[in-house]
DSSP file (Angstrom, degrees, kcal/mol; ACC not computed):
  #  RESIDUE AA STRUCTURE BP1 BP2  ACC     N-H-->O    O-->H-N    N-H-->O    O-->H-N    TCO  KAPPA ALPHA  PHI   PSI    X-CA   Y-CA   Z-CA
    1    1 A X              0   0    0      0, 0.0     2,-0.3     0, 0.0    38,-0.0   0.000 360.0 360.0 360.0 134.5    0.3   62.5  -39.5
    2    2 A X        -     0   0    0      1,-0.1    39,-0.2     2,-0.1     4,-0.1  -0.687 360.0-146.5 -77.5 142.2    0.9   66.2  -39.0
    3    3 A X  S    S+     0   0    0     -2,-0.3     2,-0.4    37,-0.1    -1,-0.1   0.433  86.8  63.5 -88.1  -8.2   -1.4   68.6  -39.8
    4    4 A X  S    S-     0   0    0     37,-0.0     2,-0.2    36,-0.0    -2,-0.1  -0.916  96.0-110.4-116.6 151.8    1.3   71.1  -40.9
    5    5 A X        -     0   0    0     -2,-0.4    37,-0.2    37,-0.1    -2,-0.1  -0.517  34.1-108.4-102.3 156.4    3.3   70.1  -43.7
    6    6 A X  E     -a   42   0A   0     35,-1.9    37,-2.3    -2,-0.2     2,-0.4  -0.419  20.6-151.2 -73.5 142.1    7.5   69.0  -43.0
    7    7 A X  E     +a   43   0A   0     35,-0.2     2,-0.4    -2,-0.1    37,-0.2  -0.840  27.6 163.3-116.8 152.7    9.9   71.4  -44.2
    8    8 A X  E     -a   44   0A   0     35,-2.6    37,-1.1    -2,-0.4    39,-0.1  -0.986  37.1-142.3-152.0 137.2   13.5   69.4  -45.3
    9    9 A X  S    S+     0   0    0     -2,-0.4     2,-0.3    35,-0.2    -1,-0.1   0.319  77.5  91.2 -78.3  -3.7   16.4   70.4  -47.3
   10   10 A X  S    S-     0   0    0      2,-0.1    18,-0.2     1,-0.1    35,-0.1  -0.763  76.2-136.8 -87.8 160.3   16.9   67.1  -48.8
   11   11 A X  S    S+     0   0    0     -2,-0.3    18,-0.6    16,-0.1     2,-0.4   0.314  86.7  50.2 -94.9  20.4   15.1   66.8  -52.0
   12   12 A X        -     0   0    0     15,-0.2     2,-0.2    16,-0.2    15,-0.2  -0.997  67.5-176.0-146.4 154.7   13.8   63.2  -51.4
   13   13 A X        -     0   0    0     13,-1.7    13,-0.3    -2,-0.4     2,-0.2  -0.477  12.8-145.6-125.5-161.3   12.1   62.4  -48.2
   14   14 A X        -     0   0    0     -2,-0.2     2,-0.3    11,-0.2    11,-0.2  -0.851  14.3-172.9-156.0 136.7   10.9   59.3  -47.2
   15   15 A X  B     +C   24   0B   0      9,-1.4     9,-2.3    -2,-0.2    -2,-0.1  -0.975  27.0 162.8-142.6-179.3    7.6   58.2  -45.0
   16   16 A X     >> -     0   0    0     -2,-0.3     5,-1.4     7,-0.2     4,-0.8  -0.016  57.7-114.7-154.6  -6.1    6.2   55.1  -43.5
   17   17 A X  T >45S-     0   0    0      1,-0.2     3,-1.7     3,-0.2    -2,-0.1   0.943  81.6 -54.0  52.6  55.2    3.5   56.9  -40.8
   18   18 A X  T 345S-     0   0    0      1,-0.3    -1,-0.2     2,-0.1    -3,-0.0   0.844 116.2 -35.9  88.2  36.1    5.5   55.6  -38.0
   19   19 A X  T 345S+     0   0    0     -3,-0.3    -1,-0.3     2,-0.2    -2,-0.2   0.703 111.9 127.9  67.3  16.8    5.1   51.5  -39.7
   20   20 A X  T <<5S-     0   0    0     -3,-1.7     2,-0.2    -4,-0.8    -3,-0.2   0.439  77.9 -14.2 -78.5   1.9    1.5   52.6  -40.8
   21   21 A X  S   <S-     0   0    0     -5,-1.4    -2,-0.2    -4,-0.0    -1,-0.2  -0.836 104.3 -48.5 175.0 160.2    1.7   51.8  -44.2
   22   22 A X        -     0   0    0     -2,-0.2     2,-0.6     1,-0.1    15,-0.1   0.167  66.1-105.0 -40.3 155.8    4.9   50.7  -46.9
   23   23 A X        -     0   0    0     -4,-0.1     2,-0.4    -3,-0.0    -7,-0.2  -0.919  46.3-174.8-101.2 122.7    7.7   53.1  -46.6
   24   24 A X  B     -C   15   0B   0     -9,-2.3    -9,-1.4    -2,-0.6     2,-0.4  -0.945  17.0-138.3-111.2 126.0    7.6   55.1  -49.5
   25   25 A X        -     0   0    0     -2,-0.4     2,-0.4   -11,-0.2   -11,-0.2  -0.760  17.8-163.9-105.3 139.0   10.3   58.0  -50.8
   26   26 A X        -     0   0    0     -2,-0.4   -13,-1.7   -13,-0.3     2,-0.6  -0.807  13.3-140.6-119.4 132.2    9.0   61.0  -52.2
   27   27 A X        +     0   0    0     -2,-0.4     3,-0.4   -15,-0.2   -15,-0.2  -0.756  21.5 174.7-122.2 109.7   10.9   63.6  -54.3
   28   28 A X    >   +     0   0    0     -2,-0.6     3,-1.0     1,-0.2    16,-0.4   0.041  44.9 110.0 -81.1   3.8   10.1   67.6  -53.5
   29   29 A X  T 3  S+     0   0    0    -18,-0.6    -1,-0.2     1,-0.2     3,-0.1   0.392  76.5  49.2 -43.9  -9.7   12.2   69.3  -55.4
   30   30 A X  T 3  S-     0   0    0     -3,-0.4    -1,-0.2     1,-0.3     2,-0.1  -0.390 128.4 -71.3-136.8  30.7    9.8   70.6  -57.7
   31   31 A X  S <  S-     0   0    0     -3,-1.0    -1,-0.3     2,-0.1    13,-0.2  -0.431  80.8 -17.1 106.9-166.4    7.5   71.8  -54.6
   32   32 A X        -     0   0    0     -2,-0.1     2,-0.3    11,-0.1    11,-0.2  -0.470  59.5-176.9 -80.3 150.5    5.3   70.5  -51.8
   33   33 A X  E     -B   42   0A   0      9,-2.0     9,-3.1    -2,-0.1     2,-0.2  -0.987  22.8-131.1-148.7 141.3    4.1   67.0  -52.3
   34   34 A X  E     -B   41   0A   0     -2,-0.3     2,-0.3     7,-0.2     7,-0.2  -0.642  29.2-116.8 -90.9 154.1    1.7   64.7  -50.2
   35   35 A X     >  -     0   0    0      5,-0.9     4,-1.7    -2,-0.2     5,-0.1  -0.784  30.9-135.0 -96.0 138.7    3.0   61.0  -49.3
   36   36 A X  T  4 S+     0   0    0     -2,-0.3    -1,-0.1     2,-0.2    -2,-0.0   0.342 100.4  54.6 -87.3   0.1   -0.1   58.8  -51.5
   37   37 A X  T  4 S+     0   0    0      3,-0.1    -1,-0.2   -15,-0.1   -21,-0.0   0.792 129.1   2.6-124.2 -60.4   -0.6   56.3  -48.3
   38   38 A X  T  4 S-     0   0    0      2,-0.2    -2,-0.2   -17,-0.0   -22,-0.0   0.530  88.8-122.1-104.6  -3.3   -1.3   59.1  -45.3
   39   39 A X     <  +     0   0    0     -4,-1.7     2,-0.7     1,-0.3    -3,-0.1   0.497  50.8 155.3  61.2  24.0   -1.4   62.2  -46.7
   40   40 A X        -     0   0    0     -6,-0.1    -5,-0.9     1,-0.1    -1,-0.3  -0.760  33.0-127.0 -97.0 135.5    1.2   63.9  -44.9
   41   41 A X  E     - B   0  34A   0     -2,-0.7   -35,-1.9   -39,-0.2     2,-0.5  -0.434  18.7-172.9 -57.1 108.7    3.1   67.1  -46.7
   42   42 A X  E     -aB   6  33A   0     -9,-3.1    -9,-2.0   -37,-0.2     2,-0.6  -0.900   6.6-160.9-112.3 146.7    6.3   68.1  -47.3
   43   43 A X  E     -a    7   0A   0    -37,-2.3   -35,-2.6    -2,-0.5     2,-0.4  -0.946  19.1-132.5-142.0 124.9    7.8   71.2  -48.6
   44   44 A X  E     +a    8   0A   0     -2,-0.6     2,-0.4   -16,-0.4   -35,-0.2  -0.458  31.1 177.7 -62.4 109.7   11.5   71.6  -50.1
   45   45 A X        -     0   0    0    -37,-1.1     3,-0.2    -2,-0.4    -2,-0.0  -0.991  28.2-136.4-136.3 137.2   13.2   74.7  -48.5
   46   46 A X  S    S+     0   0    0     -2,-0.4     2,-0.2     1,-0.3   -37,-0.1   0.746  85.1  16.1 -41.7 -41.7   16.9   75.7  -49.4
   47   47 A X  S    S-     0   0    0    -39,-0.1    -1,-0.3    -3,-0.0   -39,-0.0  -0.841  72.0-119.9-149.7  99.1   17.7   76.3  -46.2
   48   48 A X        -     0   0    0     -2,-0.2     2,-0.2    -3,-0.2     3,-0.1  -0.112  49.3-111.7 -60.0 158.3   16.7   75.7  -42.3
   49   49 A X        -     0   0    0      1,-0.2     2,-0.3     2,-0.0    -1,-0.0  -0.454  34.4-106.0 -71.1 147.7   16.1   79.4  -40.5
   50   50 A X        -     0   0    0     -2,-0.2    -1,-0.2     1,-0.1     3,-0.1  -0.489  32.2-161.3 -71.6 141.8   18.7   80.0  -38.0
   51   51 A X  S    S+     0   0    0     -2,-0.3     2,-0.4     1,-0.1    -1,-0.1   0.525  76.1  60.8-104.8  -4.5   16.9   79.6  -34.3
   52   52 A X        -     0   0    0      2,-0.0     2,-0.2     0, 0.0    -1,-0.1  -0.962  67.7-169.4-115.8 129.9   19.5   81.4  -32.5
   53   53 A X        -     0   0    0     -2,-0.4     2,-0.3    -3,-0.1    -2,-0.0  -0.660  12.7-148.3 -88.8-170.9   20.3   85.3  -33.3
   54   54 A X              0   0    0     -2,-0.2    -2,-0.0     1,-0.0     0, 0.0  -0.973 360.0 360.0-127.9 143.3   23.3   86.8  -31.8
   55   55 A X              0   0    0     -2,-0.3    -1,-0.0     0, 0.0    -2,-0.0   0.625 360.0 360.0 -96.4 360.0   23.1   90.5  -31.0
């Protein structure tokens, strides 16, 4: 599990810890939510940040 929580633009996620525990789907659309089996975070964002400028 990550200590920072995952940011994804779909508004259902799904985890499983890597086959650590059922795979479960989660819906964030209505903000950050922890997965009830590991506790790891996700938070619903519109849109990824560009990683390249151009000047």
């Amino acid at each position: 599990m990550s200590k920072h929580p995952i940011e994804s633009t779909e508004e259902i996620v799904s985890c499983s810890d890597h086959g650590g525990h059922p795979l479960i789907y989660i819906n964030i659309k209505k903000g950050d939510k922890a997965c009830q089996y590991c506790g790891q975070r996700f938070t619903f964002i519109t849109e990824k940040p560009d990683s390249q400028t151009s000047d």
